[in-house]
C-alpha positions in Angstrom: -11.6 32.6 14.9 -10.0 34.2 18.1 -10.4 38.0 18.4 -5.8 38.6 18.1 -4.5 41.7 16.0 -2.1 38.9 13.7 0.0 42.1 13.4 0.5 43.3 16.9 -1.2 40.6 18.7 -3.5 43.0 20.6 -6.3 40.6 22.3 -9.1 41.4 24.3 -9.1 42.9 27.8 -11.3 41.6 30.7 -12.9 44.4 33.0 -15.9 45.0 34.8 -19.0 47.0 34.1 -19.7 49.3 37.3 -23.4 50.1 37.9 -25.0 53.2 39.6 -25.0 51.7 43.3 -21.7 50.4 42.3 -22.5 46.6 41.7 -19.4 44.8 39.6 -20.1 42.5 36.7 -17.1 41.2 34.5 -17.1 42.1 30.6 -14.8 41.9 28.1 -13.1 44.5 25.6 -12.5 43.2 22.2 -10.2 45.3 20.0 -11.5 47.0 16.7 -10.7 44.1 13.8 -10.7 45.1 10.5 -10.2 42.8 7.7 -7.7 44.7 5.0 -5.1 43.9 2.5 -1.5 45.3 2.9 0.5 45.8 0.0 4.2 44.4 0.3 6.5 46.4 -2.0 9.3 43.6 -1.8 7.0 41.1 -2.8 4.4 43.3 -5.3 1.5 42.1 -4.4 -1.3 42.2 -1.4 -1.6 40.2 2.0 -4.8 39.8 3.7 -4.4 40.2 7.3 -6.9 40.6 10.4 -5.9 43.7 12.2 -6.7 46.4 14.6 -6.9 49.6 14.1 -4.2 50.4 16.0 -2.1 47.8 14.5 -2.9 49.5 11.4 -2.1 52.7 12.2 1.7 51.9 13.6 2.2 50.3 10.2 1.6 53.5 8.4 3.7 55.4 10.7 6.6 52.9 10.6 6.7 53.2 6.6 4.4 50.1 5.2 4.1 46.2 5.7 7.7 45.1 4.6 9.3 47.7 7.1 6.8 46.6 10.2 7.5 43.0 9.8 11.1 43.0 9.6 11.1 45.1 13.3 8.1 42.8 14.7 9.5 40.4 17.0 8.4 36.9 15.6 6.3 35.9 18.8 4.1 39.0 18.6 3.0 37.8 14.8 0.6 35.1 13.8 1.3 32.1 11.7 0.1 33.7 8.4 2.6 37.1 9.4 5.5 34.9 10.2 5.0 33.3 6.8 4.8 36.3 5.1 7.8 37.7 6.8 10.4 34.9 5.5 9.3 35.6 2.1 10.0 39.2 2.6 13.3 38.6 3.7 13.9 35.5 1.1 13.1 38.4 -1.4 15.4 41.0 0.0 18.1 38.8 0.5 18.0 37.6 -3.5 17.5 41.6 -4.4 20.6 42.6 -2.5 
């Protein structure tokens, strides 16, 4: 299981641990995962996603799943978010 927001698509970050007499070793930064379930209002029901903190705080402030999705550009989202995403829009479409 690779260590990828499926929201955002934040990975990890490669850097270098710096001693005391300044000796470089590499290192790697791995983003804060959580595993949570989004509501979708469209679809009334709950999507399990793998998502960083961050991610999951830009999806509050945007206004909730459905509204982050549609604005997402599809090659930032995983497989299981694209998925989602058409039936969000399959839903809308029908409502409207």
């Amino acid at each position: 299981m690779s260590r990828i927001c499926e929201l955002t698509g934040k990975g990890r970050q490669v850097g270098n641990n710096v001693s005391h007499a300044n000796n470089k070793t590499k290192r790697v930064f791995l983003p804060n995962l959580q595993h949570v379930t989004l509501l979708s209002e469209t679809l009334d029901r709950g999507i399990k996603f793998r998502v960083s903190t961050h991610g999951l705080r830009s999806v509050e402030h945007v206004g909730g799943l459905d509204n982050w999705l549609m604005k997402t550009k599809d090659d930032k989202l995983s497989s299981n978010a694209l998925k989602v995403k058409r039936e969000i829009a399959k839903a809308q479409k029908a409502a409207a």
